[in-house]
C-alpha positions as CSV (number, residue, x, y, z in Angstrom):
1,X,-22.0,-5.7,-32.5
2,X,-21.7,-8.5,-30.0
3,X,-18.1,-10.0,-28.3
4,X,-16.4,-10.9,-32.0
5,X,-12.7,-10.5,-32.0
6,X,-10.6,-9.6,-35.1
7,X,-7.1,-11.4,-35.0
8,X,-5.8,-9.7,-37.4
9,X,-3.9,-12.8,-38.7
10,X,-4.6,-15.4,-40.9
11,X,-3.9,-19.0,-40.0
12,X,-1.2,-21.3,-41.8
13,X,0.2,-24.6,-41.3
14,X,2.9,-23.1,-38.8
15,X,0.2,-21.3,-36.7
16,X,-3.5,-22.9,-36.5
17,X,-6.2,-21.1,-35.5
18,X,-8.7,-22.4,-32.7
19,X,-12.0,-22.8,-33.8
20,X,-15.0,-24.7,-32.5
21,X,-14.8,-27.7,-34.1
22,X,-10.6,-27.7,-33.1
23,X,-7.3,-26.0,-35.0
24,X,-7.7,-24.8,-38.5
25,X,-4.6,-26.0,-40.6
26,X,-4.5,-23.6,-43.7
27,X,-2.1,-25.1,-46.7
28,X,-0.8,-22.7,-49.3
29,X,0.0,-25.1,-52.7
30,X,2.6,-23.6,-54.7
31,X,1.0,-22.1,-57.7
32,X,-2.7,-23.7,-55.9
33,X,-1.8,-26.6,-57.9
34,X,-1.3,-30.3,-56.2
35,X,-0.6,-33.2,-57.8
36,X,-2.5,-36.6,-57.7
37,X,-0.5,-38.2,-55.2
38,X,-0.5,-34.7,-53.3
39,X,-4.3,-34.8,-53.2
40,X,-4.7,-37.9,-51.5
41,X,-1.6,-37.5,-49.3
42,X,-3.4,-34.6,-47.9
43,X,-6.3,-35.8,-48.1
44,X,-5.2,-38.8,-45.7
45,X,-3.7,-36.1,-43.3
46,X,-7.3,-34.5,-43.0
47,X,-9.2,-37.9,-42.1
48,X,-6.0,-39.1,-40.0
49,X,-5.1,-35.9,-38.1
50,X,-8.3,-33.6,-38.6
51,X,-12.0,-34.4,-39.0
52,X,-11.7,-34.8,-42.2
53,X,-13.4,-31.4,-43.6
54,X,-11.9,-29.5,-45.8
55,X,-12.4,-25.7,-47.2
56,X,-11.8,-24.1,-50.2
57,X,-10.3,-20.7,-48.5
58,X,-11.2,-17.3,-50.7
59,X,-7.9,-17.0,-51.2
60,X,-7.3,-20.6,-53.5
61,X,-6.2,-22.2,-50.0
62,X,-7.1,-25.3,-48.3
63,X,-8.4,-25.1,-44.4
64,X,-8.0,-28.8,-43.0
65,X,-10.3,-28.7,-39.9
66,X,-10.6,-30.4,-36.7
67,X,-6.7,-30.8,-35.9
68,X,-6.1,-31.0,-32.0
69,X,-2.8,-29.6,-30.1
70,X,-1.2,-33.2,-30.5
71,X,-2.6,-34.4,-34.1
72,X,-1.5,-30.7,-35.9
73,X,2.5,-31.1,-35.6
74,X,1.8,-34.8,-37.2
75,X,-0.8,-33.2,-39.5
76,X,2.2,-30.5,-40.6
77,X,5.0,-32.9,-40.6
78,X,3.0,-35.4,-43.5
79,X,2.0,-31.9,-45.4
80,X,5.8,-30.6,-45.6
81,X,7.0,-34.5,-47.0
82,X,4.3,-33.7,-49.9
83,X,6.0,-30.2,-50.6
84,X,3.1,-28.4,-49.3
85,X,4.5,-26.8,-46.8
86,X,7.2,-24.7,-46.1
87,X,9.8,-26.4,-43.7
88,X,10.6,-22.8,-42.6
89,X,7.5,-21.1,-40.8
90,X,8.8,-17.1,-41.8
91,X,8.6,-17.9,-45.6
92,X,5.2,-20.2,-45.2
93,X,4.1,-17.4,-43.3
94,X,5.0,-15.1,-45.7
95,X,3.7,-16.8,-48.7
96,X,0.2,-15.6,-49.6
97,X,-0.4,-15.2,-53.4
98,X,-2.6,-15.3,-55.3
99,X,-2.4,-17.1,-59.0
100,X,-4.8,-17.1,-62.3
101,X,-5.3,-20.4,-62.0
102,X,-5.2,-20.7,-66.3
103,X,-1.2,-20.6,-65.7
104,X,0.1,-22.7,-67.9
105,X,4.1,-23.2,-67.6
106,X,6.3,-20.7,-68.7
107,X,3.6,-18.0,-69.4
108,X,4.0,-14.8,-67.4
109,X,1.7,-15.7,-64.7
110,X,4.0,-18.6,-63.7
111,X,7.2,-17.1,-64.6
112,X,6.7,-13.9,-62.1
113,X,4.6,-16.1,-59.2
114,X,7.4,-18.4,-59.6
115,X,10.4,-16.0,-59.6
116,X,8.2,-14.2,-56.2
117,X,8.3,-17.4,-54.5
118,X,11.5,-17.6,-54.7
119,X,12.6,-14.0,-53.2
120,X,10.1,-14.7,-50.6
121,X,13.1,-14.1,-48.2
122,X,13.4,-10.2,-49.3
123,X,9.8,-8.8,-48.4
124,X,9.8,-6.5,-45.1
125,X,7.2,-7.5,-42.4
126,X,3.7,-7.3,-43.7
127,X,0.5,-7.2,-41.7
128,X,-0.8,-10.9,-41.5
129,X,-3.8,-10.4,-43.8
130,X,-1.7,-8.8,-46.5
131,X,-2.0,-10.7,-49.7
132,X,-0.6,-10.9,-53.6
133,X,-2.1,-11.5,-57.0
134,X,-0.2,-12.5,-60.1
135,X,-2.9,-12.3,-62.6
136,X,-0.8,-11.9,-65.8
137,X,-2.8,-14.0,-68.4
138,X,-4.1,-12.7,-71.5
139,X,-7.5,-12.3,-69.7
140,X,-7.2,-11.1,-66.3
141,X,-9.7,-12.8,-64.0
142,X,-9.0,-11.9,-60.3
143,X,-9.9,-8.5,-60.2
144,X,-12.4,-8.9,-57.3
145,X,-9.7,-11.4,-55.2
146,X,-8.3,-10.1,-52.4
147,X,-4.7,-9.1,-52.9
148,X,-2.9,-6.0,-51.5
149,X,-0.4,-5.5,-54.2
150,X,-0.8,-7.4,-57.8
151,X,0.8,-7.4,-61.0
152,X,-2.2,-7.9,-64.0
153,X,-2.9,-7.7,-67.3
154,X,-3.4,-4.0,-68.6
155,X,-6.1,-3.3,-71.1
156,X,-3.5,-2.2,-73.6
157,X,-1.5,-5.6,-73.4
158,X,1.6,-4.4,-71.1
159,X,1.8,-5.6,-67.5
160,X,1.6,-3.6,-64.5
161,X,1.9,-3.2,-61.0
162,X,-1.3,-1.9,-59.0
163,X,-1.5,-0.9,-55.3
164,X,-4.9,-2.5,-54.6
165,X,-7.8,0.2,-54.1
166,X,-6.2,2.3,-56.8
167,X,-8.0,2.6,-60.0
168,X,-4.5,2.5,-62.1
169,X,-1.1,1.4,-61.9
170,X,2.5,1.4,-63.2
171,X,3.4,-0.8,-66.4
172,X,6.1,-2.9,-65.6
173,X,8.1,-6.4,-67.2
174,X,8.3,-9.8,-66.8
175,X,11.8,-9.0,-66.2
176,X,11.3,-6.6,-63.4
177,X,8.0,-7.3,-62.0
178,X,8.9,-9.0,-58.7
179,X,11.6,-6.1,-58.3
180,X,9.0,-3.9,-58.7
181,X,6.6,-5.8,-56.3
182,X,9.1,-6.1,-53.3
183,X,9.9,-2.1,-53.8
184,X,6.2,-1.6,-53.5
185,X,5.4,-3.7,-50.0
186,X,9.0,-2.1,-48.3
187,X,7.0,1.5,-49.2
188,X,4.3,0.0,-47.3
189,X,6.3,-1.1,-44.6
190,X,8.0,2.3,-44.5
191,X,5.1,4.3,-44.7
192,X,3.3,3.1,-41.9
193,X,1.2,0.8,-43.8
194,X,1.2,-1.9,-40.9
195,X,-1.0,0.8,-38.7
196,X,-3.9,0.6,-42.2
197,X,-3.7,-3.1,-42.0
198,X,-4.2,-3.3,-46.2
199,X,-3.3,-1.3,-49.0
200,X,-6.6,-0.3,-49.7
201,X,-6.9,1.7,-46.2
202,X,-3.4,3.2,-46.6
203,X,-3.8,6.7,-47.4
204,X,0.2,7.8,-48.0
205,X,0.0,8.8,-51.7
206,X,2.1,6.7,-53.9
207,X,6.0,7.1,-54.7
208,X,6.0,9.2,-57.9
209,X,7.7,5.3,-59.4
210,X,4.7,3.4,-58.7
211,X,2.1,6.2,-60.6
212,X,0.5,5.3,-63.8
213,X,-2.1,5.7,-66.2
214,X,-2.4,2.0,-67.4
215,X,-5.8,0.8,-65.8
216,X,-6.7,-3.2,-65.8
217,X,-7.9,-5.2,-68.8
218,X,-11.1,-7.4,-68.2
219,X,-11.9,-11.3,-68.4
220,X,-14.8,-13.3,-68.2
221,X,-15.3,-15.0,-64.5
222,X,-14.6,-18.9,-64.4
223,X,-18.0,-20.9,-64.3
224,X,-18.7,-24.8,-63.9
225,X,-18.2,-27.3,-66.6
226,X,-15.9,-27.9,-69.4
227,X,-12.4,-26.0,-69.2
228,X,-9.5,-25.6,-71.8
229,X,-7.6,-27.7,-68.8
230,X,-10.4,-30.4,-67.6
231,X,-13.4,-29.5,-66.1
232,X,-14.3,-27.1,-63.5
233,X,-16.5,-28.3,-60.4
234,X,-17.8,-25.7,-57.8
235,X,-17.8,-26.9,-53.9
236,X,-21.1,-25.4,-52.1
237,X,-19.7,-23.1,-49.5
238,X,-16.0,-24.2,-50.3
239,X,-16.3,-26.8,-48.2
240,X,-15.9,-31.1,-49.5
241,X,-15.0,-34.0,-47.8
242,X,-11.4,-35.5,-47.6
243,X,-12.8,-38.8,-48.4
244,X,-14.4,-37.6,-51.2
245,X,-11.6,-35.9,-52.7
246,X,-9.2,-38.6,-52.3
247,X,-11.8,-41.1,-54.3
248,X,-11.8,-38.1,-56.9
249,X,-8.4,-37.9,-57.6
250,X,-7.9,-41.4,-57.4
251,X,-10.4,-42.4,-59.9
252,X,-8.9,-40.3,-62.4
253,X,-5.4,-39.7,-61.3
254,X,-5.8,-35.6,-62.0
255,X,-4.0,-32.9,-61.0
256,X,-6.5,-30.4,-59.1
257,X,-5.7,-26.0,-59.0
258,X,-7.7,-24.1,-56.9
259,X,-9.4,-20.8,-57.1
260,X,-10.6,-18.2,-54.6
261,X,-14.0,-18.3,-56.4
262,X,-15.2,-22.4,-54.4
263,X,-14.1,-24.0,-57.7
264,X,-11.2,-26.0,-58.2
265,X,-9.8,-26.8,-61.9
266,X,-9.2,-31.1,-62.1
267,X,-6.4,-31.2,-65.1
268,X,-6.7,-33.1,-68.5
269,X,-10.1,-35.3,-67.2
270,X,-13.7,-34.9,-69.3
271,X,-16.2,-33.3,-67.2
272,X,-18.8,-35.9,-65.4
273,X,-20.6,-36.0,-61.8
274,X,-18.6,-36.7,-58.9
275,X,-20.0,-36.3,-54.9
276,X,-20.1,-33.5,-53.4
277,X,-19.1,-31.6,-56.5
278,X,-21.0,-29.3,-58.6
279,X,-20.7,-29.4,-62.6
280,X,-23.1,-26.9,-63.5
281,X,-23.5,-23.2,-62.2
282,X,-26.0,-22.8,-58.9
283,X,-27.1,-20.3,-56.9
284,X,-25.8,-22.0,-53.9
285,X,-22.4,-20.8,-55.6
286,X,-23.0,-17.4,-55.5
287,X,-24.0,-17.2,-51.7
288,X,-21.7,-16.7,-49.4
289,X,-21.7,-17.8,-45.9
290,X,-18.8,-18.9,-43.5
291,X,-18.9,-21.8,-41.0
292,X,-21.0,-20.6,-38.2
293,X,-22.0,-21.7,-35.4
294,X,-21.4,-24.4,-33.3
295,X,-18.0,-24.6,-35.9
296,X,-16.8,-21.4,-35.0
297,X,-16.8,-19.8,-31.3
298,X,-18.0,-16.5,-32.2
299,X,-20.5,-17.1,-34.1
300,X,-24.0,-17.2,-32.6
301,X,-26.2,-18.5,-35.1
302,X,-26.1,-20.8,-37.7
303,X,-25.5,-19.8,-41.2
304,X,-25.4,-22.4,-44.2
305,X,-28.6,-24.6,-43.3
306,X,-30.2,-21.1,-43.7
307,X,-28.3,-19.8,-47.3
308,X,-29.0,-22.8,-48.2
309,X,-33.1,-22.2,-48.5
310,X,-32.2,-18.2,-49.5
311,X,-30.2,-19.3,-52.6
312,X,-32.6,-20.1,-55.0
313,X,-35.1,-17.1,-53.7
314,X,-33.3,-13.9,-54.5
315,X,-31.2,-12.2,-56.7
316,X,-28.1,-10.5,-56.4
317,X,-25.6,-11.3,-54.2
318,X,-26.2,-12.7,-50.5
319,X,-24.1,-12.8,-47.7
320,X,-24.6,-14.9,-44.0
321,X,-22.6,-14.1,-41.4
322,X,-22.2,-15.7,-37.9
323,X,-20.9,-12.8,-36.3
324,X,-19.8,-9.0,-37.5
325,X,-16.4,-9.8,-38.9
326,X,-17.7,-11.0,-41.7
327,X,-15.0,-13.8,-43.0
328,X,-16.7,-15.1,-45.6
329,X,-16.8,-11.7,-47.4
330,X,-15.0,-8.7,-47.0
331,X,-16.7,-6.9,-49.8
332,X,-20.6,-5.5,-49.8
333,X,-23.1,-7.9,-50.5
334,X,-26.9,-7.1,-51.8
335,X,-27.6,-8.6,-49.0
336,X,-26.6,-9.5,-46.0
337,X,-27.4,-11.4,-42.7
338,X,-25.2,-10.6,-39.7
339,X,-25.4,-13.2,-36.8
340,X,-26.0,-11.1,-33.3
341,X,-27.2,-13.0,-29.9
342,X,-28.9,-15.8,-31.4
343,X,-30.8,-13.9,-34.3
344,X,-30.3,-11.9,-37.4
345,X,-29.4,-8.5,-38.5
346,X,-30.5,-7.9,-42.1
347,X,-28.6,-4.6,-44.2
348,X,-28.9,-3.9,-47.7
349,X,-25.9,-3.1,-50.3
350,X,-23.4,-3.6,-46.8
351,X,-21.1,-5.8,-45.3
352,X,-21.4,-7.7,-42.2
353,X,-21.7,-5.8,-39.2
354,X,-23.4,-2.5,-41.1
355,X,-26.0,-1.0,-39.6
356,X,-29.2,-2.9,-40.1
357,X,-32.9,-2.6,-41.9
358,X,-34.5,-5.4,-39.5
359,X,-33.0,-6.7,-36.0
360,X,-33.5,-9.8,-34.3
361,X,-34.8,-12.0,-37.4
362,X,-35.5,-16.0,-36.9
363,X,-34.5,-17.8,-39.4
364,X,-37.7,-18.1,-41.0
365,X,-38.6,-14.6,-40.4
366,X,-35.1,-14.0,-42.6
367,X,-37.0,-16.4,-45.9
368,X,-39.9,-14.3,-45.7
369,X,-38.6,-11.5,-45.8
370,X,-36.0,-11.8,-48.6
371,X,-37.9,-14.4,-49.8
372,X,-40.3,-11.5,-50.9
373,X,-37.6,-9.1,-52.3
């Protein structure tokens, strides 16, 4: 595939990333949860520092875009006087977890993401795309998140520890969970998992300690609409408007969680339309597509104007891409539609970057043709 380079990082607020529309500012929320006032402080940051675009990151973070080499220090500076930021860049940097966003306080969930956050100081050096999930509700919902090592629900009721890519794990406590979780990513370290990259690549076979039987309980995904908490409201392709936001959670002075799933949870409100906000479930939802071009610099085509008209026309699950590296989904996709030199790749059952059924589609030529599957 054509000229794409894998960082092998993920941005945060401590290190941007360059893309074509300026620096990508990724904020980590404690527990993905902000608070009114943090909502519109941020949201204020993004209009002031950025272009006031925001994304709702696969991993329940939010990307502020459009930052510049002068604006981003200011940008970072406002973000860490709301408590959204780490003031130290190591444990910022270090802080990538995953929540069920049902967490309610002092449940398990928030007891062990809580206790993690803050030992943050005791994990070994981790590949920057490693990840965490603390999905320790009574019905598990993150099982298709990305997360390299996660603590869950098992189906028998216990808790356990799972190195991600394994089909089972190791019961464990609330008591010693996070113990249990730190051991787990210093084996990693030691056995040469920086050179896999993730835990599902690593190929060392387990410590004998961190072998079980007990295999993950399942939950029901999270869908638009009414929610024990509020209401649920998807964002097509993650991405809103700081303006839009901020009018949102100042009109009803809500606290807002996020998931990796492009819906975000607003606290105690009753559900009703809001702009650029989705109530009900839509294919647009279920397609997914990252920024393309003239956003991001190695992508060559552009990708949402185009899922956009291939939502409603198939089933299953479809994936455009800019380029091969395929950020918008690591997993296989139904379909997919890889950006190369100004035209489309289309592969069935792949990810981005597979080896293709067509070559060199037009955008129109892409509708027709899945448009008929």
């Amino acid at each position: 595939m054509s000229g794409f380079v894998v960082k092998g990082w993920c941005p945060d607020a401590w290190r941007p990333m360059m893309a074509g529309d300026g620096l990508l500012v990724r904020v980590r929320p404690p527990l993905a949860r902000l608070t009114a006032e943090q909502v519109e402080g941020l949201c204020k940051a993004a209009i002031r520092h950025g272009n006031g675009q925001i994304d709702l990151t696969a991993r329940a973070n939010l990307q502020l875009r459009g930052a510049t080499e002068a604006s981003w220090p200011i940008m970072v500076a406002e973000l860490q006087a709301l408590g959204l930021v780490d003031p130290d860049p190591a444990r910022e940097g270090r802080g990538a977890i995953i929540v069920n966003p049902d967490w309610r306080e002092g449940d398990d969930t928030h007891a062990i993401a809580s206790e993690w956050r803050v030992r943050l100081a005791e994990l070994p050096e981790l590949p920057g795309k490693v990840g965490f999930v603390v999905d320790a509700g009574p019905a598990p919902i993150l099982a298709h998140a990305s997360g390299d090592f996660r603590i869950e629900r098992a189906a028998a009721g216990d808790l356990l520890l799972r190195a991600d890519g394994r089909a089972s794990g190791v019961t464990v406590t609330r008591s010693n969970a996070v113990d249990a979780l730190i051991r787990l990513a210093h084996w990693f370290a030691d056995s040469n998992g920086r050179t896999a990259g993730r835990m599902a690549r690593h190929t060392a076979s387990l410590p004998d300690w961190a072998e079980g039987d007990a295999v993950p309980a399942s939950g029901a995904p999270m869908q638009p609409g009414a929610h024990p908490m509020g209401a649920v409201y998807g964002l097509p392709f993650g991405r809103i408007e700081a303006a839009s936001l901020a009018a949102f959670a100042r009109a009803h002075d809500c606290a807002i969680r996020l998931t990796p799933w492009r819906l975000l949870i607003a606290e105690g409100i009753v559900p009703a339309p809001a702009a650029g906000m989705l109530l009900a479930d839509s294919p647009i939802l279920h397609v997914d597509a990252c920024v393309g071009a003239p956003a991001c610099p190695q992508a060559s085509v552009e990708t949402r104007s185009l899922a956009a008209r291939l939502a409603p026309l198939i089933e299953g699950r479809l994936h455009v891409s800019g380029c091969a590296k395929g950020c918008a989904r690591a997993r296989a996709a139904d379909w997919v539609l890889t950006g190369r030199e100004g035209a489309f790749d289309l592969a069935c059952n792949a990810r981005a970057g597979a080896t293709p059924l067509h070559t060199g589609l037009t955008p129109e030529r892409a509708v027709a043709l899945l448009g008929a599957c």
